[in-house]
mmCIF file of the C-alpha atoms, coordinates in Angstrom:
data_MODEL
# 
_entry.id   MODEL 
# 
loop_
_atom_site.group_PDB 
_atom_site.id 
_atom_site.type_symbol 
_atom_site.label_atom_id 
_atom_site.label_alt_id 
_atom_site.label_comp_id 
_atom_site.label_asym_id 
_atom_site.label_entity_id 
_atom_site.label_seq_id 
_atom_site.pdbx_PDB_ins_code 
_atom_site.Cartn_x 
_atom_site.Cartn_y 
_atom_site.Cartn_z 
_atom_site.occupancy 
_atom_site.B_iso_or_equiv 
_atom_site.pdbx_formal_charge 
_atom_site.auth_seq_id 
_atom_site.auth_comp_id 
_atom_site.auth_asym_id 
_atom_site.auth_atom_id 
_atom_site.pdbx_PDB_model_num 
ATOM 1   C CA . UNK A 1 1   ? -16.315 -204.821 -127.888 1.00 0.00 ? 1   UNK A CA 1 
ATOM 2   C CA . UNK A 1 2   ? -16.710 -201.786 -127.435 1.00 0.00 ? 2   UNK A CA 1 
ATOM 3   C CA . UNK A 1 3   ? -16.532 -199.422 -124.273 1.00 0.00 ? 3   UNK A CA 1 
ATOM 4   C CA . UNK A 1 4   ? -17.035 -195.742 -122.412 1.00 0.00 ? 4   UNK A CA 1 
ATOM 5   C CA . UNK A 1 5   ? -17.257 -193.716 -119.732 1.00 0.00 ? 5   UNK A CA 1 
ATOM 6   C CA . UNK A 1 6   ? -17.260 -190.684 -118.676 1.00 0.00 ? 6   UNK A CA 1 
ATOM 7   C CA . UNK A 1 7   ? -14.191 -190.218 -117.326 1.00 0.00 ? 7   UNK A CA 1 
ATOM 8   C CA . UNK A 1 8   ? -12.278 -191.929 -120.415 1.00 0.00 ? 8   UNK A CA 1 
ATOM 9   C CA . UNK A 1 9   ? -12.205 -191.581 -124.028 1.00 0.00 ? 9   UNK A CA 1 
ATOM 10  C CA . UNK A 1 10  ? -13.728 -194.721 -125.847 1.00 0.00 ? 10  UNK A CA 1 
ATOM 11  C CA . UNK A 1 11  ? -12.069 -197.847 -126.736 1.00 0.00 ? 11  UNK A CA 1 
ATOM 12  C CA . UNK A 1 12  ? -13.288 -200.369 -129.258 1.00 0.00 ? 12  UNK A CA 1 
ATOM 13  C CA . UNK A 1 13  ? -10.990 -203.500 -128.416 1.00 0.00 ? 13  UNK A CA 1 
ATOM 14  C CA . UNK A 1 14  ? -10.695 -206.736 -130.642 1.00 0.00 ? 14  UNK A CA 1 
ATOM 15  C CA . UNK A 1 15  ? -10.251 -210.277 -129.198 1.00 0.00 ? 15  UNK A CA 1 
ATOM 16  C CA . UNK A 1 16  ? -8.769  -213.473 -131.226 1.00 0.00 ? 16  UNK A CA 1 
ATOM 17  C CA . UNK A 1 17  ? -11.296 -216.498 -131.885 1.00 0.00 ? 17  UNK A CA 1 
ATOM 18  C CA . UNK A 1 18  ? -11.164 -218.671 -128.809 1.00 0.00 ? 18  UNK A CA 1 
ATOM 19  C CA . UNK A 1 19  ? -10.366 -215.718 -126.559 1.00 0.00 ? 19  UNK A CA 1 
ATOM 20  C CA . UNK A 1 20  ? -9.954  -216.832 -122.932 1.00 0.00 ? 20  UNK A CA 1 
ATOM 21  C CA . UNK A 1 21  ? -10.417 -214.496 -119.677 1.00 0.00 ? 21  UNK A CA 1 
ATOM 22  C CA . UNK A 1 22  ? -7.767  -216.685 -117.842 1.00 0.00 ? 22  UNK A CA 1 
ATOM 23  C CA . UNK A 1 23  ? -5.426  -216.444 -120.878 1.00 0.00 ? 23  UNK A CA 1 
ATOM 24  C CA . UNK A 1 24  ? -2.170  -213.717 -120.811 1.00 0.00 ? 24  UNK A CA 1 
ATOM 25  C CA . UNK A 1 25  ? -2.545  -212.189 -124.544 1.00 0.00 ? 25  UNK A CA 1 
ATOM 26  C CA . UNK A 1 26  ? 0.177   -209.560 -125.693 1.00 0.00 ? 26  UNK A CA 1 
ATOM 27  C CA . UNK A 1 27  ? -1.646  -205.923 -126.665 1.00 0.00 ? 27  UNK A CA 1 
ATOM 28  C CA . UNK A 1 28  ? -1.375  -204.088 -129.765 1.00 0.00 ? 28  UNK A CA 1 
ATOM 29  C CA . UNK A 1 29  ? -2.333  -200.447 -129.611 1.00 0.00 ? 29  UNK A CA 1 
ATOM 30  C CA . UNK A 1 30  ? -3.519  -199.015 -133.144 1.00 0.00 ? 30  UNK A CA 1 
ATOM 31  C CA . UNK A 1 31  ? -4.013  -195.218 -133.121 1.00 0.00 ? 31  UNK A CA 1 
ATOM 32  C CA . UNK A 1 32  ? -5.835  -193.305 -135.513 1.00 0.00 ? 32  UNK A CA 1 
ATOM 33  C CA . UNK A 1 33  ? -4.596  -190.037 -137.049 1.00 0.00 ? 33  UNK A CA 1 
ATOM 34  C CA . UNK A 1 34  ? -5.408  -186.720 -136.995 1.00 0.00 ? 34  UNK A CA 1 
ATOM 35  C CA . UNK A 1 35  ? -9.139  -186.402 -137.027 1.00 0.00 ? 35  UNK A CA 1 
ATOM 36  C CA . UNK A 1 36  ? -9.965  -189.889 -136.152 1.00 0.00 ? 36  UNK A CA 1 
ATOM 37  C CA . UNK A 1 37  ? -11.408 -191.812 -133.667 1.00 0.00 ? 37  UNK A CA 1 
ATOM 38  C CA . UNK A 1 38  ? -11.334 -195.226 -132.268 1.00 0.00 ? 38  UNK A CA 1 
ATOM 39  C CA . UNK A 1 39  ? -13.436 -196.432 -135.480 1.00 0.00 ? 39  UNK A CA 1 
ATOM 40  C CA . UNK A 1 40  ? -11.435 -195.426 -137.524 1.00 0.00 ? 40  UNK A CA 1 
ATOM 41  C CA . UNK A 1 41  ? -9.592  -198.704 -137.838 1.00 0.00 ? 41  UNK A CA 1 
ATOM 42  C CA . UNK A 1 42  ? -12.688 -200.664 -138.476 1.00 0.00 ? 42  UNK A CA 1 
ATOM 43  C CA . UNK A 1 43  ? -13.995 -198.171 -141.212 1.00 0.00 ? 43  UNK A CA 1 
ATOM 44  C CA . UNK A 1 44  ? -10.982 -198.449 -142.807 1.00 0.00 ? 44  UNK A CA 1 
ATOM 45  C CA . UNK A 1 45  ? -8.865  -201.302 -142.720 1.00 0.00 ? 45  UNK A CA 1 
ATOM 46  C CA . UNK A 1 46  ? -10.953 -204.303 -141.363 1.00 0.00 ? 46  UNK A CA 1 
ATOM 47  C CA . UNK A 1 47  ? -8.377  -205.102 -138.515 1.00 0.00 ? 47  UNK A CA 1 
ATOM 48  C CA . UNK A 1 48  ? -10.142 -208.266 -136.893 1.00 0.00 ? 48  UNK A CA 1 
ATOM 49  C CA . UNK A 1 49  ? -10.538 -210.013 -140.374 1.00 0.00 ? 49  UNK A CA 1 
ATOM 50  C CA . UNK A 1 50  ? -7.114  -208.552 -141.041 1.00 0.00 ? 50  UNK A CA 1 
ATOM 51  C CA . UNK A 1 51  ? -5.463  -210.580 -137.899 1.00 0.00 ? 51  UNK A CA 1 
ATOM 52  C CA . UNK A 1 52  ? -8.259  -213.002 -138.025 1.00 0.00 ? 52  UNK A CA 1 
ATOM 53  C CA . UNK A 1 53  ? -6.524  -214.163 -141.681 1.00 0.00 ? 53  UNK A CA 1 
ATOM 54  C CA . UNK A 1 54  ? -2.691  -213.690 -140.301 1.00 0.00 ? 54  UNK A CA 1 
ATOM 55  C CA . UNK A 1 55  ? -3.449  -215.949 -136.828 1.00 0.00 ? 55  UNK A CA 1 
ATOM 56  C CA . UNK A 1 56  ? -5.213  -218.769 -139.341 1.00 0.00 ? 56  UNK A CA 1 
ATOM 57  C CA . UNK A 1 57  ? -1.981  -218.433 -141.474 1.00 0.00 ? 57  UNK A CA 1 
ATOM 58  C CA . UNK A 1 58  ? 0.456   -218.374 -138.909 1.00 0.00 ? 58  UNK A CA 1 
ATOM 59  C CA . UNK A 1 59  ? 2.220   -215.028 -139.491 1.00 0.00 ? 59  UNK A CA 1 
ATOM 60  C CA . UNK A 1 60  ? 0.860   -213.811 -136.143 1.00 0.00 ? 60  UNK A CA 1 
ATOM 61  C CA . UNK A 1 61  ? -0.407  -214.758 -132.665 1.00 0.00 ? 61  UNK A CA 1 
ATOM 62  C CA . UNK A 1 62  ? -3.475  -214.433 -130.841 1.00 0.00 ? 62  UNK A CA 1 
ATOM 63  C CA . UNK A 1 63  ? -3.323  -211.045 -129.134 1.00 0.00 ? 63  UNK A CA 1 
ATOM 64  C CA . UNK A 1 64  ? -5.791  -208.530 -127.994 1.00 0.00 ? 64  UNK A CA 1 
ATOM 65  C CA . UNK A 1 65  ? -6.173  -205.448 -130.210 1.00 0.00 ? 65  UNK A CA 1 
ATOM 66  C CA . UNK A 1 66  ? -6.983  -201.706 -128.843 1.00 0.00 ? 66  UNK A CA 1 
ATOM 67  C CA . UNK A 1 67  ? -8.652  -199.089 -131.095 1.00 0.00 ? 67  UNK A CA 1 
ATOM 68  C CA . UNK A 1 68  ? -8.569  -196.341 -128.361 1.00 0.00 ? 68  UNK A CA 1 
ATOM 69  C CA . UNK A 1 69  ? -9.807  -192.891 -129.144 1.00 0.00 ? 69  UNK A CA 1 
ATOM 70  C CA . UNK A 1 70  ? -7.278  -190.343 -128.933 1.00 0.00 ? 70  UNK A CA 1 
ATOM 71  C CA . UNK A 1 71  ? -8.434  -187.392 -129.262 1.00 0.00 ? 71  UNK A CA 1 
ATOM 72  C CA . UNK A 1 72  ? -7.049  -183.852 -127.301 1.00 0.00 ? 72  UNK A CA 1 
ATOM 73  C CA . UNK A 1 73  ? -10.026 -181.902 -127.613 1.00 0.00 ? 73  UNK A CA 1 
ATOM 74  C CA . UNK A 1 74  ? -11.958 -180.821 -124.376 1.00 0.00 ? 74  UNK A CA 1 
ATOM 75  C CA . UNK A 1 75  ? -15.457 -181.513 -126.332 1.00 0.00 ? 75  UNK A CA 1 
ATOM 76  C CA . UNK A 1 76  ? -14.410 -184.643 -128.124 1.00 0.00 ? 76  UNK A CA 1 
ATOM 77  C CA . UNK A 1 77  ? -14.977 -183.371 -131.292 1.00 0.00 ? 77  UNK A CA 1 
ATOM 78  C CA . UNK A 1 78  ? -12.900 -183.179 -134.228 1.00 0.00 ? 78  UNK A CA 1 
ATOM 79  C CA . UNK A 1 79  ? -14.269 -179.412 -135.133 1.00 0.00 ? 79  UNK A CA 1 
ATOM 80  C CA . UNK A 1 80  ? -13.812 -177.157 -137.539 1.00 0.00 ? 80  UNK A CA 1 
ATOM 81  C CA . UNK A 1 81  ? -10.033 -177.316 -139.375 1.00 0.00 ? 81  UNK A CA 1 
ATOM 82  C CA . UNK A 1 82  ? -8.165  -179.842 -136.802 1.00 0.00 ? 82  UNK A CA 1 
ATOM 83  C CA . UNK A 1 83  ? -5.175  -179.364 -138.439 1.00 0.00 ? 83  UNK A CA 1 
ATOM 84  C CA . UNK A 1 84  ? -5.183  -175.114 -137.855 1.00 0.00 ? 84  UNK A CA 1 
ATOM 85  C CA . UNK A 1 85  ? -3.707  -175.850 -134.526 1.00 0.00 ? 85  UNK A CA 1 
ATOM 86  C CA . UNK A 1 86  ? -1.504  -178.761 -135.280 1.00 0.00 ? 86  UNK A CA 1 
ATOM 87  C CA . UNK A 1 87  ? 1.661   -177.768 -135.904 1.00 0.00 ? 87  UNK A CA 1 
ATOM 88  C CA . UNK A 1 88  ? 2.958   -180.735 -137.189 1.00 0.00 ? 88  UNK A CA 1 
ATOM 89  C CA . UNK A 1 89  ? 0.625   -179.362 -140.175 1.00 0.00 ? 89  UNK A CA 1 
ATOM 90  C CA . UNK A 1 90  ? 2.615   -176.301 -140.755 1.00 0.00 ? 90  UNK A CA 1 
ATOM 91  C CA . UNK A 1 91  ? 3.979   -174.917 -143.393 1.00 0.00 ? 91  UNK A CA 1 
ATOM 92  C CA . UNK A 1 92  ? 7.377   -176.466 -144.720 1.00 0.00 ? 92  UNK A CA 1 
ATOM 93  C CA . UNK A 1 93  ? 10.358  -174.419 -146.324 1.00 0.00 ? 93  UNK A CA 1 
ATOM 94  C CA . UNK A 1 94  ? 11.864  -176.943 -148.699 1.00 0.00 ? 94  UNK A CA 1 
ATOM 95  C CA . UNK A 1 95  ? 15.674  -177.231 -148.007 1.00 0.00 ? 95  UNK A CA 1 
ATOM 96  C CA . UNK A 1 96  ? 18.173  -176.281 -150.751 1.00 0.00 ? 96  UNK A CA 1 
ATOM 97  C CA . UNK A 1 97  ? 19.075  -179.311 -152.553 1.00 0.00 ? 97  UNK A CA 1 
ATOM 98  C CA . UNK A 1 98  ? 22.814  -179.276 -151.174 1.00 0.00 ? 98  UNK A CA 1 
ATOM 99  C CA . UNK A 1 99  ? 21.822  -179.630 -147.040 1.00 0.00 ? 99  UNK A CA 1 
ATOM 100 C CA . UNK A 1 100 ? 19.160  -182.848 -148.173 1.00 0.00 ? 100 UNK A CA 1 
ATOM 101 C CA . UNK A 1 101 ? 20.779  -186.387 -147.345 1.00 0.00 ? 101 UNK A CA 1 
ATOM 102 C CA . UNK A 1 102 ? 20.302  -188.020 -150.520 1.00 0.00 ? 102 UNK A CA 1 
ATOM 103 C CA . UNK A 1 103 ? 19.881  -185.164 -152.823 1.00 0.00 ? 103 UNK A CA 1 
ATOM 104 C CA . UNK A 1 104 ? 18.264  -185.738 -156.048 1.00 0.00 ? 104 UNK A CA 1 
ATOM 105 C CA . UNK A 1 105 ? 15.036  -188.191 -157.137 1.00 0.00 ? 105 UNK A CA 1 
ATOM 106 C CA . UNK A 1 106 ? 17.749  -189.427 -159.515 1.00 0.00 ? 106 UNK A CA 1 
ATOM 107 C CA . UNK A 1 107 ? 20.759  -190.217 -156.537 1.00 0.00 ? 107 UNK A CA 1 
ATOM 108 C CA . UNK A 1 108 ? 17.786  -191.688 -154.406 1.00 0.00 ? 108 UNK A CA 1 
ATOM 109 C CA . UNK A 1 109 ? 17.157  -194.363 -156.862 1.00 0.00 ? 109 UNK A CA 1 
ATOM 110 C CA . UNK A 1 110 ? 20.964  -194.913 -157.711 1.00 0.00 ? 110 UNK A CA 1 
ATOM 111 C CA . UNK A 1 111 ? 21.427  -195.647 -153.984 1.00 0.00 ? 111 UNK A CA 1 
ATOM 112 C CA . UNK A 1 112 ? 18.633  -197.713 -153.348 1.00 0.00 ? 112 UNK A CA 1 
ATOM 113 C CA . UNK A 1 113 ? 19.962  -200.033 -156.471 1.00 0.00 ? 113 UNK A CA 1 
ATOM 114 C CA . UNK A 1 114 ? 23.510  -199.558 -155.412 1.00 0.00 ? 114 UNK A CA 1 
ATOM 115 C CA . UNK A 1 115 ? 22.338  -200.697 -151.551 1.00 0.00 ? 115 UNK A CA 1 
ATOM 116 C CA . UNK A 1 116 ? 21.517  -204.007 -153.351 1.00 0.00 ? 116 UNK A CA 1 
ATOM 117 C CA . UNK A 1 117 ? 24.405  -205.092 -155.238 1.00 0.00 ? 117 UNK A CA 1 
# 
C-alpha cells in the first residue's frame, strides 16, 4: 500500500497475511539511506517476502512495516551530488595508530579470538 499527499512525504507500508483493521500490530520503521526513497526497500531487499518467510517460520510476528520517504530536500529530489552537503560524507583524517581502540588489523583479530576462549 502505498500512500501521498501533499502535505507529507510518501509512505509505502507493508501488512502481514491475514492483516486485520481491528487488530493492534507492533510497527517497524525501515529507512532508506542517503539518496533513497521509500522504494528503496522493495527494489532492494524484498522486505514483505523477507518477513512473509520469517512470520511462516516463526522467527518473527505479524507486524506492520513502514517504508517512509525521508528525504530533506525542499523539491523532493535527490539532485545533483547529495552527499556535497552531507557532512557525515566528509572527508576523514585517519587517526595515528596509537589513539585507535584496537590498534592493528592484526590485534583486532587476536581479540576477537581471545573474546572467545
Amino acid at each position: 500500500m502505498r500512500s501521498r499527499s501533499p502535505s507529507r512525504k510518501s509512505t509505502d507500508c507493508y501488512t502481514p497475511l491475514g492483516y486485520s483493521a481491528e487488530k493492534k500490530y507492533p510497527v517497524l520503521y525501515l529507512l532508506h539511506g542517503i539518496g533513497g526513497d521509500e522504494t528503496e526497500w522493495k527494489r532492494f531487499a524484498q522486505p514483505q517476502a523477507l518477513h512473509d518467510n520469517l512470520i511462516a517460520d516463526g522467527t518473527s510476528t505479524p507486524m506492520i512495516v513502514v517504508m517512509a520517504n525521508g528525504r530533506a530536500q525542499k523539491n523532493d529530489q535527490a539532485e545533483g551530488n547529495v552527499f556535497s552537503h552531507a557532512p557525515a560524507f566528509a572527508k576523514f583524517e585517519r587517526a595515528p595508530e596509537s589513539a585507535q581502540t584496537a590498534g592493528s588489523a592484526k590485534r583486532r583479530c587476536s581479540l576477537a579470538a581471545d573474546a572467545r576462549r
